[in-house]
PAMARLO-855559 format. One line per 5 residues: number of its first residue (from 1); their letters; for each residue x, y, z of C-alpha. Coordinates in pm, 1 decimal. Layout:
NUM) a) X,Y,Z ~ ...
END
This chain:
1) xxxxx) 8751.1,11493.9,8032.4 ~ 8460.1,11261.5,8059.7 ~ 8145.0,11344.5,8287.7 ~ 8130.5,11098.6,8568.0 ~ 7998.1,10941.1,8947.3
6) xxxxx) 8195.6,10866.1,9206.1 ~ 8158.5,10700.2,9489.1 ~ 8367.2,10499.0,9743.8 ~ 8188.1,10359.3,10045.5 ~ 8443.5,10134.3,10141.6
11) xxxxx) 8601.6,10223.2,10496.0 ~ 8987.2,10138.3,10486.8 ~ 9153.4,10039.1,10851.7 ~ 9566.7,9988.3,10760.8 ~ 9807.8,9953.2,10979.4
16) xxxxx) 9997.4,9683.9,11239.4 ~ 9724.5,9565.8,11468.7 ~ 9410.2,9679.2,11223.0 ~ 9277.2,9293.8,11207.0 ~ 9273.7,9282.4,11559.3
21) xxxxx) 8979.5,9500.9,11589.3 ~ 8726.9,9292.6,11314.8 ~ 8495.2,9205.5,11526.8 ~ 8431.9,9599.8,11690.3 ~ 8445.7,9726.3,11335.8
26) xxxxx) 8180.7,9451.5,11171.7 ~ 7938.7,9481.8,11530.3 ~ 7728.8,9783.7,11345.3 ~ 7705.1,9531.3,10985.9 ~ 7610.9,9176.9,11132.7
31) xxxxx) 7528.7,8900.5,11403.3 ~ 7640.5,8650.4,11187.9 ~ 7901.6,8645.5,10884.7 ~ 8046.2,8400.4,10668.0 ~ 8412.5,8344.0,10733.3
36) xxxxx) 8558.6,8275.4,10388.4 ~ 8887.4,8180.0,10307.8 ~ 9100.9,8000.9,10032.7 ~ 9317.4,7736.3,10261.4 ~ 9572.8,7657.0,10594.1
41) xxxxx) 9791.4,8013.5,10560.3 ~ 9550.4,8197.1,10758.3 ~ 9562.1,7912.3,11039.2 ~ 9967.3,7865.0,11031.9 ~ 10016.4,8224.1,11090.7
46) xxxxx) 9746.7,8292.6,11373.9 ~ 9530.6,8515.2,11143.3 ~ 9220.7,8269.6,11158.3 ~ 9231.8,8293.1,11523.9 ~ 9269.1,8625.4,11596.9
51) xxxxx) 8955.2,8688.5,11376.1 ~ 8757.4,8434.4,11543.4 ~ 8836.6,8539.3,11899.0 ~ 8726.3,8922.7,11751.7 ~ 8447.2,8788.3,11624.9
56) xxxxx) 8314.5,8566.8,11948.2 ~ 8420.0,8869.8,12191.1 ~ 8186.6,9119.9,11970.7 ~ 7881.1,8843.2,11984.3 ~ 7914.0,8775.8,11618.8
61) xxxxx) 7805.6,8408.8,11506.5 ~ 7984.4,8286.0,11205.2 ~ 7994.9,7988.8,10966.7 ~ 8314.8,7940.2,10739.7 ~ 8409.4,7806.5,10394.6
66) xxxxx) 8720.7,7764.8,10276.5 ~ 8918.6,7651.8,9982.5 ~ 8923.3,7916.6,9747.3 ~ 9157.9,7900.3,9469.9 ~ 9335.9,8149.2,9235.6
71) xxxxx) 9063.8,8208.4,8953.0 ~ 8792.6,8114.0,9201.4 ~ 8551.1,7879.3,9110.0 ~ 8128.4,7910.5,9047.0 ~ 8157.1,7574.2,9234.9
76) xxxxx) 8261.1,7710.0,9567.6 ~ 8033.4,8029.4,9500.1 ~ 7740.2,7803.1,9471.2 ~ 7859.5,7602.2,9799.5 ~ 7872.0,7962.5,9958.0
81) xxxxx) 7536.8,8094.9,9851.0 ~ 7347.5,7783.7,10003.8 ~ 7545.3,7828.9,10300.7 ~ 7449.2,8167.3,10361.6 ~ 7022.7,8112.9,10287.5
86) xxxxx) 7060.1,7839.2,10524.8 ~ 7261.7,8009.1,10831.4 ~ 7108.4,8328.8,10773.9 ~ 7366.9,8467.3,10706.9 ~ 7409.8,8860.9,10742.1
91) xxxxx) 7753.0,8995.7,10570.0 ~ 8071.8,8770.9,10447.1 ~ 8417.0,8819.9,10587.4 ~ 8685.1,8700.3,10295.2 ~ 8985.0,8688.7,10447.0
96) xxxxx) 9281.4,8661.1,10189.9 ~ 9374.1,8812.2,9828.6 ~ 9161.4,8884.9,9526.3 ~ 9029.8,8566.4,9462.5 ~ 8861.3,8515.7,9829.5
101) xxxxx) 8726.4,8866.8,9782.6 ~ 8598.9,8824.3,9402.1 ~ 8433.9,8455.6,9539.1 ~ 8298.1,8632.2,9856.4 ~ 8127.1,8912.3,9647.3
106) xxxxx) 7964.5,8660.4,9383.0 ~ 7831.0,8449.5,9670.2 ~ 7696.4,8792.1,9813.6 ~ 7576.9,8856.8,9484.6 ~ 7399.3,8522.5,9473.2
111) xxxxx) 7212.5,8510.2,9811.5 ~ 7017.7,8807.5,9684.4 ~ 6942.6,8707.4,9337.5 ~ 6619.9,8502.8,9237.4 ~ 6793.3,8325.1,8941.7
116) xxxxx) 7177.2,8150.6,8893.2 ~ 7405.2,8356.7,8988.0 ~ 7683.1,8255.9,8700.6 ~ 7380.0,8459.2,8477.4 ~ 7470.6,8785.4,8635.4
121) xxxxx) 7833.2,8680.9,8476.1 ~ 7720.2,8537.0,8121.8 ~ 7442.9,8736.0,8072.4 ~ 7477.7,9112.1,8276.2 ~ 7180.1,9058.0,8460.5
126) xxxxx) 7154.6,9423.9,8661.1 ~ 7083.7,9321.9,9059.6 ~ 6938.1,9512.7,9286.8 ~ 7078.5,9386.5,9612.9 ~ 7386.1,9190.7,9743.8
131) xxxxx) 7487.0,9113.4,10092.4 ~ 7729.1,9327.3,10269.6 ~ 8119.6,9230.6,10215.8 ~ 8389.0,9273.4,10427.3 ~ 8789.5,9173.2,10388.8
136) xxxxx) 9099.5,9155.1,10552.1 ~ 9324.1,9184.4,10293.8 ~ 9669.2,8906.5,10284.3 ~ 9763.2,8948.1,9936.8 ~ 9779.9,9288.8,9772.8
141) xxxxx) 9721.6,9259.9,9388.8 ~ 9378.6,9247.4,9278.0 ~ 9212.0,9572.9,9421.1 ~ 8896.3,9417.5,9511.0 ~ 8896.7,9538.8,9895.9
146) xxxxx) 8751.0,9859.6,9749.7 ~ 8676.0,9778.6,9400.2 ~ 8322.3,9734.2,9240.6 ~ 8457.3,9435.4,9042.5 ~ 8415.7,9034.5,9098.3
151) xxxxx) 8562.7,8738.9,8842.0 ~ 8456.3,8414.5,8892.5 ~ 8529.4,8109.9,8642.3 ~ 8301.1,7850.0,8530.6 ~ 8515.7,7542.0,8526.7
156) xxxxx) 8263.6,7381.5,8301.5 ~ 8203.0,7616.6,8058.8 ~ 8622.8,7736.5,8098.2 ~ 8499.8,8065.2,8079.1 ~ 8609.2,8337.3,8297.8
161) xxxxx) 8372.6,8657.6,8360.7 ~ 8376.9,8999.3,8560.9 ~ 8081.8,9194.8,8642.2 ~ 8090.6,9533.2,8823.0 ~ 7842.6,9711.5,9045.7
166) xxxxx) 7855.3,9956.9,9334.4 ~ 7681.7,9693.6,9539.4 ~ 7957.8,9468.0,9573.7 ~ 8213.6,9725.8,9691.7 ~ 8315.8,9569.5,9991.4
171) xxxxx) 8158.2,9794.2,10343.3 ~ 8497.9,9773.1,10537.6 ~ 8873.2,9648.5,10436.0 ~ 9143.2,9556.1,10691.3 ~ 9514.1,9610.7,10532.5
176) xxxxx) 9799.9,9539.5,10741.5 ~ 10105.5,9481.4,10549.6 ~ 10267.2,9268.5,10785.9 ~ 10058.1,9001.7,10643.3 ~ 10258.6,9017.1,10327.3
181) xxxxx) 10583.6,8957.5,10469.8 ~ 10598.0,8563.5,10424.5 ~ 10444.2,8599.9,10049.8 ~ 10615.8,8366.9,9829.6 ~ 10827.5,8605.4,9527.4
186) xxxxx) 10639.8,8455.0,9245.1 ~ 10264.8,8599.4,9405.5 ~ 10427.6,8954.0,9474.3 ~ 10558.5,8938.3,9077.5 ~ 10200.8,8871.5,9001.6
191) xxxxx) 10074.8,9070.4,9255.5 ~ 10235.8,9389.0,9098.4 ~ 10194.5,9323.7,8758.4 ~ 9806.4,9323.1,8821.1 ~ 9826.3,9651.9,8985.0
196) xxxxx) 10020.0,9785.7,8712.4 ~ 9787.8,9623.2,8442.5 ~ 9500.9,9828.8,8649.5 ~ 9655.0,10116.9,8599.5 ~ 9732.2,10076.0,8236.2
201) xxxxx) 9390.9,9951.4,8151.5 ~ 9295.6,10307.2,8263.0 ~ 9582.7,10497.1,8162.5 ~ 9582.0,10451.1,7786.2 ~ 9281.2,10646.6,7674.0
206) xxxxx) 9208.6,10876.8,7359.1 ~ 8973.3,11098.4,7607.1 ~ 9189.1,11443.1,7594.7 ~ 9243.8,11695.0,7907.5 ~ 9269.1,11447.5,8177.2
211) xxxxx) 9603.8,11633.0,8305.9 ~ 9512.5,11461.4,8683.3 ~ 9452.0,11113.2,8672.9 ~ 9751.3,11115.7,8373.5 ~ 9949.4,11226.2,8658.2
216) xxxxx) 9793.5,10998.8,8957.9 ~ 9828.9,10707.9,8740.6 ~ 10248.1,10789.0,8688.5 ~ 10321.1,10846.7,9031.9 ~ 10132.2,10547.7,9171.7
221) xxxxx) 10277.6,10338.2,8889.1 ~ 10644.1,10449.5,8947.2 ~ 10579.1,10437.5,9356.8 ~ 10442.7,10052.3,9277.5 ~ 10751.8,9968.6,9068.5
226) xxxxx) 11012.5,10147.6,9320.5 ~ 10886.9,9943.3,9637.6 ~ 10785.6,9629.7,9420.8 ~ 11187.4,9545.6,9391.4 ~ 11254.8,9652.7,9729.8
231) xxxxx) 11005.1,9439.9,9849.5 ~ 11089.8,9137.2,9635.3 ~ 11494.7,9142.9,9795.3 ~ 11352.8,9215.6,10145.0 ~ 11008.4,9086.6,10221.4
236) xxxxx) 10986.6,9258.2,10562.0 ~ 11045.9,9608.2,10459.0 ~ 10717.2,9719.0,10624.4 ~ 10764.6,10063.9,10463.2 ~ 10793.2,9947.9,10118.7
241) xxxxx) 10522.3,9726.0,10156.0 ~ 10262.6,9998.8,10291.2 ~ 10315.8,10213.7,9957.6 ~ 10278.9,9838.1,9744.8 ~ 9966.0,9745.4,9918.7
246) xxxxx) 9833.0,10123.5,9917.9 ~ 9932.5,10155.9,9521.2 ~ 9727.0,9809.4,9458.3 ~ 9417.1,9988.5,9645.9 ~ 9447.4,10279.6,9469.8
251) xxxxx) 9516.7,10113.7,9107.3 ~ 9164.7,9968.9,9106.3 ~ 8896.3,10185.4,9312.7 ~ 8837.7,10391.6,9001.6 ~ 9011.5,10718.0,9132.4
256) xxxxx) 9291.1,10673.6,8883.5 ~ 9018.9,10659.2,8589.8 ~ 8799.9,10928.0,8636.8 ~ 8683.1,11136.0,8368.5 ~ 8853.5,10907.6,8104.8
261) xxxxx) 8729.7,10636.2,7868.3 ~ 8910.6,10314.3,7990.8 ~ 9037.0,10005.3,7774.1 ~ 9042.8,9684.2,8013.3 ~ 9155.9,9468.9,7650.1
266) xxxxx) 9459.8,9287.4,7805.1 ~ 9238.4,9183.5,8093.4 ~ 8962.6,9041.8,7855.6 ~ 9241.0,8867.9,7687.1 ~ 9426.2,8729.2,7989.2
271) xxxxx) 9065.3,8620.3,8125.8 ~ 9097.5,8367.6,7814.6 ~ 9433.2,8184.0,7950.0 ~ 9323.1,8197.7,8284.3 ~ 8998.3,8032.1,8196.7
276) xxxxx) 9148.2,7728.9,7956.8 ~ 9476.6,7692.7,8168.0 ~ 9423.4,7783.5,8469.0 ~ 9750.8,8083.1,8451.8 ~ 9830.2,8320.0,8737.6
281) xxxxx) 9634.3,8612.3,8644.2 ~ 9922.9,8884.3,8681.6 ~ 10189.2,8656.7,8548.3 ~ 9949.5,8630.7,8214.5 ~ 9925.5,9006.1,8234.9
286) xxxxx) 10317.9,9029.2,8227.5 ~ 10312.4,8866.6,7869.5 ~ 9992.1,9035.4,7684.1 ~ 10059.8,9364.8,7802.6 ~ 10403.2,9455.1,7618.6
291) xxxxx) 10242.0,9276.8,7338.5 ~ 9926.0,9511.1,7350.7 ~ 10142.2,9774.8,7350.4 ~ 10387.0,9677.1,7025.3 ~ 10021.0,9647.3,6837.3
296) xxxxx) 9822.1,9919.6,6934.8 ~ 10071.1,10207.5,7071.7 ~ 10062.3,10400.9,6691.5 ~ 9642.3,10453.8,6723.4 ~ 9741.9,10735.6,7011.9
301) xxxxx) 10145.1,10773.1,6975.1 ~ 10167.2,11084.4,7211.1 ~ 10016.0,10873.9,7482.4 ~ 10292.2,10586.7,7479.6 ~ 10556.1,10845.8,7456.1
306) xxxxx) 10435.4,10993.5,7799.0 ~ 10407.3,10706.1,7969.4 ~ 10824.3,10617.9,7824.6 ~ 10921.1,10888.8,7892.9 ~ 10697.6,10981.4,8232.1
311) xxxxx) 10700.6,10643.5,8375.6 ~ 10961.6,10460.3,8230.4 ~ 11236.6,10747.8,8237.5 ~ 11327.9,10748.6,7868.8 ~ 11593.8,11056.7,7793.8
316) xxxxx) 11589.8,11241.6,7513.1 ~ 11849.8,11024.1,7355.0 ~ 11568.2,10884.6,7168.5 ~ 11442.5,11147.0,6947.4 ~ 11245.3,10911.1,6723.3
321) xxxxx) 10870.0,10902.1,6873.5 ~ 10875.9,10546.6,6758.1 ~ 11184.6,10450.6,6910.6 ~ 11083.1,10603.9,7258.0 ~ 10795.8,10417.7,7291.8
326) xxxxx) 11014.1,10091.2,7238.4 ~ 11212.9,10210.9,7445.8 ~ 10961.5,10237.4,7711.8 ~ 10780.0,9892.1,7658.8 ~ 11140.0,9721.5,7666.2
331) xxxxx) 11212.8,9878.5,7982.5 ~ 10908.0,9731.6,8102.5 ~ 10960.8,9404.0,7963.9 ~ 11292.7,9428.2,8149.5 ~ 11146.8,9523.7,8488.9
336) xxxxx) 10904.8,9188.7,8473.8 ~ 11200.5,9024.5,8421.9 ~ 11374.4,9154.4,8729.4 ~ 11044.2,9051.4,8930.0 ~ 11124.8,8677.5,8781.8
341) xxxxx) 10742.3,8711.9,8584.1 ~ 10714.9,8519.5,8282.6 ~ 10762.1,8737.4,7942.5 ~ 10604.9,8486.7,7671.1 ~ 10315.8,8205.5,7637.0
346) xxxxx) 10560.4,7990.5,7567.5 ~ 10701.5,8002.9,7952.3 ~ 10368.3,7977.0,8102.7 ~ 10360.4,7600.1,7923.5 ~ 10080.3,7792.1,7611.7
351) xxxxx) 10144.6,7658.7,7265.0 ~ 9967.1,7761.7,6938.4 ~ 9687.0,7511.7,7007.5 ~ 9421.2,7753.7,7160.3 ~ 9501.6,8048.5,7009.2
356) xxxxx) 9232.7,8117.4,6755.6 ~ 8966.5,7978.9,7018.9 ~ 9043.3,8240.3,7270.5 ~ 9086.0,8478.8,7028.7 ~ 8701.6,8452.1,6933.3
361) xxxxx) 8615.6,8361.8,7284.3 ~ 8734.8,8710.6,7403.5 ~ 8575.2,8920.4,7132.5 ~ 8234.1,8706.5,7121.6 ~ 8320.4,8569.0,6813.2
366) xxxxx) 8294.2,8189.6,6917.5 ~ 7907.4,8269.5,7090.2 ~ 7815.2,8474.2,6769.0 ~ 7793.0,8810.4,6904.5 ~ 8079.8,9063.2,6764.3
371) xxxxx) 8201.8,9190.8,7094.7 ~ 8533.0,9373.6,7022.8 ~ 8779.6,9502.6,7330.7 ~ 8961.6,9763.3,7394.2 ~ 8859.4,10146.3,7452.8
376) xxxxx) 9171.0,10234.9,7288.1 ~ 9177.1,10072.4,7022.8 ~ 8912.2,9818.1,6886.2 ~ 9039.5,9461.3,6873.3 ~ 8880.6,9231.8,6675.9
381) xxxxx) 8950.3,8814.7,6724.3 ~ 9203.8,8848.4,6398.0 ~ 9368.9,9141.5,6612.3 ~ 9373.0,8957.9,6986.3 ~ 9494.0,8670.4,6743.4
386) xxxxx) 9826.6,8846.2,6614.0 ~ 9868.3,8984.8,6977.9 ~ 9862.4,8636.0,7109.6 ~ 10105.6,8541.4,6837.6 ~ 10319.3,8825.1,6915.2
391) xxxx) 10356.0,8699.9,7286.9 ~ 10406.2,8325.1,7229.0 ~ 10786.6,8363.2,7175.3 ~ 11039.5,8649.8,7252.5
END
């Protein structure tokens, strides 16, 4: 087991009734917050509001943006960050999924920093100081209402970056799951699959003795799968829903990869289809990440037979090491497939055209810099190339 820091500052209110009580809760943080928001959902179903009338009872100002969009955009970030200088503008409230929370941090992100903010992204420029964030959360998936990750694309460049640091973990998440009951099937598929692919990216590791998080990182992946289904044939089982949004908080605040060397390759090739055409995140995670597996599961064998056999519940009928891992990555294949995700490029409209370009994108390759991913396994662009190849076609 690796040596490592932890550190979650993020307070987490869940429960029916928790976003009532924004305004109390964000009193100590703020006199005036940026309301942000992607578009009408949060007006049609009285969220917006409730907020507001929290906000004006607790004597908090606030100015608002909305129209964030899946893969967020530097556009709106920009927008935001000029917003915020000239308001004076204390902390920002993202209301909504991963994408309001990812454009909330880099706007928070932003405000503090001297220089352009899509630098931080392109370049890892360390900061130094970010505004406070806060989030009600309407979409469980992304893990970002705890998480010290943002993403942001640059629809100019079609290039879409993370960047991590303890300063954007958000000061105060609101989670209740009744918010998720009118969720359309298609964003709780791609909702899970990114919770899963969280998990994964920290599950498959060479580092040895990590007995724990091996086990943390089962259980919440089998818990996320269980009440995924029941969630997707009744979208008002409150119960199930509690352990899905839980298991997508969990999946990405770093508890489930402590001590352990990480991967995160799937994501930095996803990023890549996301960035050119503008794919659901999770649902482009659905198709690399059986793919990944096929091509990389014989550098640490014993590791994709525990997870077959651990997660996926593959019996001893399969004696062959080989066969039990394929086993195991079918039987995920097969439980996308019940969630109605896509399972090759092909089906999320991705032809052979781009392939070598995102290939070197990914790895550096196209900017000059040899930048291989993967903590597993190292993946050069001829490697992410036959992976993308591999998931083009069933």
């Amino acid at each position: 087991m690796l040596n490592f820091n932890f550190h979650i500052p993020t307070r987490i209110c869940f429960g029916k009734d928790s976003h009532k009580e924004i305004g109390s809760l964000l009193a100590p943080y703020a006199k005036k917050v940026l309301l942000h928001y992607s578009g009408d959902r949060i007006k049609k179903n009285g969220l917006y509001d409730t907020v507001v009338q929290s906000l004006k009872e607790n004597g908090i100002e606030f100015a608002e943006l909305g129209g964030v969009v899946p893969n967020p955009r530097l556009s709106l970030v920009y927008e935001g960050i000029k917003i915020c200088k000239d308001q004076g503008i204390d902390l920002i409230l993202a209301v909504g999924g991963g994408s309001v929370i990812d454009s909330a941090k880099a706007i928070a992100i932003g405000v503090c920093y001297e220089g352009d903010v899509w630098d931080v992204y392109e370049q890892g420029k360390a900061i130094t100081a970010a505004l406070p964030v806060a989030t009600i959360l309407t979409i469980p998936a992304a893990g970002s209402e705890s998480s010290n990750s943002t993403v942001i694309t640059n629809e100019e460049k079609q290039m879409k970056l993370g960047y991590g640091s303890d300063l954007v973990r958000p000061v105060l998440s609101v989670m209740n799951p009744e918010f998720f009951f009118t969720l359309p099937k298609n964003q709780i598929a791609n909702g899970v699959a990114d919770m899963m692919s969280h998990i994964f990216e920290r599950y498959f590791t060479n580092t040895l003795h990590t007995d724990l998080t091996d086990g943390l990182c089962e259980t919440t992946l089998k818990s996320i799968m269980k009440h995924a289904l029941l969630v997707s044939e009744d979208p008002k089982n409150y119960d199930a829903w509690c352990q899905v949004g839980l298991g997508g908080t969990i999946a990405h605040n770093d508890l489930l990869g402590l001590g352990r060397r990480q991967d995160w390759a799937c994501h930095g090739m996803e990023h890549e289809l996301s960035a050119i055409y503008d794919v659901a995140h999770g649902a482009g995670l659905a198709v690399l990440t059986p793919a990944w597996m096929k091509y990389v599961y014989k550098t640490n064998i014993n590791m994709f037979v525990q997870f077959a056999v651990n997660v996926m519940g593959v019996e001893g009928s399969f004696r062959d090491p080989d066969a039990i891992v394929l086993e195991g990555i079918n039987r995920l294949s097969q439980f996308f497939v019940k969630m109605g995700l896509p399972t090759t490029l092909e089906e999320l409209g991705i032809d052979s055209t781009n392939l070598e370009l995102m290939a070197k994108k990914s790895t550096g390759e196209a900017y000059g810099v040899e930048h291989p991913l993967g903590g597993l396994k190292k993946l050069y662009w001829q490697d992410v190339l036959e992976i993308y190849k591999m998931a083009s076609k069933s």
